[in-house]
N, C-alpha and C positions, 0 to 999 in steps of 0.2 A: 667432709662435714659430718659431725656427729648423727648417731642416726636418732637418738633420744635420750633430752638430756645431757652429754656430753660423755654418754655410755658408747659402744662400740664394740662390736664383736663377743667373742664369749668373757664373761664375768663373774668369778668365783667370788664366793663370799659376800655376796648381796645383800643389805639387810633388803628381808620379805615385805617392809612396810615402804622404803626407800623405793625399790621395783614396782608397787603398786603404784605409785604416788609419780611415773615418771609417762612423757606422754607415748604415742606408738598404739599402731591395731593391734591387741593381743590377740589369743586364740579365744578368748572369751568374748570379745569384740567383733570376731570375726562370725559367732555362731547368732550374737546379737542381730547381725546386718542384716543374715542371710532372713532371717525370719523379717525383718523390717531395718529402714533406718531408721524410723524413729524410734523403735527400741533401742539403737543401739545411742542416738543420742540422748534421751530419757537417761542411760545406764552410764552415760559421762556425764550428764551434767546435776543427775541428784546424787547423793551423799547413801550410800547403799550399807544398811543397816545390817549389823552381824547375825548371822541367821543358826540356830542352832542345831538343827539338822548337820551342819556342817563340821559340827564339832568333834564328831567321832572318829571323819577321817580325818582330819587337821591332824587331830590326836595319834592315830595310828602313824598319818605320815612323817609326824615329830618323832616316835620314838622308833621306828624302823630305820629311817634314813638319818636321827642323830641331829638333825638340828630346825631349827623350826620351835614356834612355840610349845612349851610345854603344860601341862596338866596344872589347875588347882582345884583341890576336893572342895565342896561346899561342907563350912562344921555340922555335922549331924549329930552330935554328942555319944558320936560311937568310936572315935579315934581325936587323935592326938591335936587335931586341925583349932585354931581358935580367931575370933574376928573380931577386932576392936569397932562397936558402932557404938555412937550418941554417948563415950564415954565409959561403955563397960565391956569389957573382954568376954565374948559368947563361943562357949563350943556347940550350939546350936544354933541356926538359923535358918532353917526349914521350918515351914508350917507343921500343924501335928500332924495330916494328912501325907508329909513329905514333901510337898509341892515345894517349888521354888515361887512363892507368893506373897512374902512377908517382905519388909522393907529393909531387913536386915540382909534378907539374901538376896535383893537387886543390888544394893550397897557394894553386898560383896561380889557380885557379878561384875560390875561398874568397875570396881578397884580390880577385879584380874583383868578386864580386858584392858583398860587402860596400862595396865604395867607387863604387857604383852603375851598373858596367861589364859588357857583355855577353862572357866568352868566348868566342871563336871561332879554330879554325884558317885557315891563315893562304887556305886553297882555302874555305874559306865568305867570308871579307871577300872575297876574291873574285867570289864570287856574288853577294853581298851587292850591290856597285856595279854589275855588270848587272842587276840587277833595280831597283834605282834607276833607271840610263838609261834601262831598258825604260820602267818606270813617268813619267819626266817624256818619253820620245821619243814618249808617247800625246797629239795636240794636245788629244783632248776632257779629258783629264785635267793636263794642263799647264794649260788656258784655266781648268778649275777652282778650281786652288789656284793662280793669279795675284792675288787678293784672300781675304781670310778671314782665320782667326787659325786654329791647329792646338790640338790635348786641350783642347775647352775644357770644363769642368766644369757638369754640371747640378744643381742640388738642388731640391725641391719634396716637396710633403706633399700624398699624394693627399685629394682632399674626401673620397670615397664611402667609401675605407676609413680613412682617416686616420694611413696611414703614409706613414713617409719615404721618401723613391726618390731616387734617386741614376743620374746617368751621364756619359761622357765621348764628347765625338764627337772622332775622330780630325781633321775638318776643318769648321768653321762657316764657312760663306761666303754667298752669294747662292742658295747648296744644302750640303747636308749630304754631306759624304764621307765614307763607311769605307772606308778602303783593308784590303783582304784580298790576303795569299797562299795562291796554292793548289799543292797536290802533284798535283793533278789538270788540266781543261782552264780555260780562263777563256774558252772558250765559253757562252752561251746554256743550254743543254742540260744538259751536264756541271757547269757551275757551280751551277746549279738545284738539283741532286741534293747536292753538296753544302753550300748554302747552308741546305735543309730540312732537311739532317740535325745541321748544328753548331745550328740554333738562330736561322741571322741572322733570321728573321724575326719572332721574337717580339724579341731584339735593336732592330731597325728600330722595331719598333711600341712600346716600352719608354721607347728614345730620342724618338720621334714625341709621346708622352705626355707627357713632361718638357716638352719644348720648350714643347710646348703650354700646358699651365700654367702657366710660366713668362711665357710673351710674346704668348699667347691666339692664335698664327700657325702652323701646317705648311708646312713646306718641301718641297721637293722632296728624296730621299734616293736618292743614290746609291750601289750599290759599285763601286768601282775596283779593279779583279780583275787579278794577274801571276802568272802559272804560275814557280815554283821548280825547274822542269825546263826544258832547252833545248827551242824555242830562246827559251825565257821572253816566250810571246806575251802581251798584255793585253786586255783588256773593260773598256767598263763598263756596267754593268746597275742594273735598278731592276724592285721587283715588279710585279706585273700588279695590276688591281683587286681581282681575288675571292683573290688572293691578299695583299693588303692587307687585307680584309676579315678573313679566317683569322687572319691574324695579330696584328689588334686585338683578337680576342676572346681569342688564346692569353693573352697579353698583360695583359688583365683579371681572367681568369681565376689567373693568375700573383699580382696584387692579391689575389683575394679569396680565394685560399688563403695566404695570408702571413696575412691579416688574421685568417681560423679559425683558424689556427693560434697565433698571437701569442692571440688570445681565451681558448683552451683550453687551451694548454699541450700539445696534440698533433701530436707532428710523426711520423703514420705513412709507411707502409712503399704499397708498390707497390697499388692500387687496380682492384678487376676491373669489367670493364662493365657488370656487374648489381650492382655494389656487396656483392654477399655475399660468402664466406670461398673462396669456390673459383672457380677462372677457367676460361671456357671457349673452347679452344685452335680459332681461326678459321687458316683458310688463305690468306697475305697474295697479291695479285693476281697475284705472279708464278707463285705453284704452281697456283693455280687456270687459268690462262692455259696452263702447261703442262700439266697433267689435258690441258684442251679439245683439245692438241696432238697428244697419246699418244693418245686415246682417242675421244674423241666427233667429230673431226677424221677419224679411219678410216676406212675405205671396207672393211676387210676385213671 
């Protein structure tokens, strides 16, 4: 039986909008769960709005990896760009302040995304191509995507619970790439912090699973990391063991609440650590760590 869709196994050439639109846990589903199922049912069943934050890596990962949507400049009347609205052809349509405010340039937002186009001003394509450079002037990331195929598509029916999963790796090669942007460092350290908190790690171990079932083999998994601030330095990093470990279980975990829930027809709400109706409020390591600092740390 097909595992989603009438997809199966690995799948080149995906359209990106085709993939979204087909059913299966993704990895985005799976980090939805973990936090709640009702997030993650809210996040299937309303229409999720294109968020522009997003736009920049879209953009880098379209022109790194070669396919994927590409860039449209908003007309600022400082290049060649021009927008037929309400009848007259405009090479401006930014407010005077530059905002994108005016109704000429929702129009024109509307018309790229609809025709499968990322907006952006014309100082993000900007960015955009240093962070590209950044990302191929990295040799160990260059040497990486010199072989591979870019979004290739996974589908697979897990045994134990017997649902569909679904995912996309940004680069299959000799090792598995995610290329990430970050607003923070793409240090070690700093990326760490927030690689835990978006989720990559159950992500990684989601992807790890698929692959798995699909070709009974584990890769090696990378992320290829570029800071979105100058002077747009790069990494690339891979988990640690015991943190490979954490993340296989989040992971399964992630499974087998999809699978109680798809059983029951219950998709609750936030879960306390003793499982009863009321939660009890623990102090996370940094408060505690300060306590020891204020107080027990004194001499006075």
């Amino acid at each position: 039986m097909s595992a989603a869709g009438g997809y199966e196994g690995l799948v080149y050439d995906l359209d990106e909008t085709i993939y979204h639109r087909l059913p299966g846990l993704s990895s985005t589903g799976a980090k939805k769960i973990l936090k709640s199922p009702a997030h993650l049912k809210h996040y299937l069943e309303q229409p999720q709005e294109t968020k522009s934050e997003f736009d920049l890596g879209s953009a880098v990962h379209s022109k790194v990896l070669g396919v994927g949507a590409q860039i449209a400049i908003y007309p600022d009347g400082t290049g060649p760009e021009r927008f037929e609205f309400e009848g007259k052809e405009l090479d401006n349509v930014l407010a005077s302040n530059g905002a994108i405010s005016t109704k000429a340039a929702k129009a024109f937002e509307a018309d790229a995304r609809e025709n499968g186009l990322i907006p952006v001003k014309r100082v993000t394509a900007r960015v955009v191509n240093i962070l590209v450079e950044s990302v191929l002037a990295n040799p160990v990331i260059k040497a990486l995507l010199e072989s591979g195929s870019p979004e290739v598509s996974m589908f697979a029916t897990d045994p134990d619970t017997n649902i569909a999963l679904r995912g996309r790796l940004d680069w299959l090669g000799a090792r598995i790439v995610d290329l990430k942007t970050t607003a923070g460092d793409a240090s070690e350290e700093d990326f760490a912090k927030h690689a835990f908190r978006l989720g990559y790690d159950v992500q990684f171990a989601h992807y790890e699973h698929l692959y798995h079932l699909i070709t009974g083999e584990n890769l090696p998994y990378l992320f290829a990391v570029v800071e979105t601030n100058s002077p747009y330095l790069t990494g690339v990093h891979m988990l640690g063991n015991d943190e490979v470990l954490m993340a296989r279980r989040r992971a399964k975990e992630a499974r087998e609440r999809f699978a109680r829930c798809r059983d029951t027809g219950v998709w609750g709400g936030y879960q306390t650590r003793s499982g009863g109706p009321i939660g009890i409020l623990q102090a996370p390591v940094w408060n505690v760590n300060q306590f020891i600092d204020e107080f027990e740390g004194s001499t006075a």
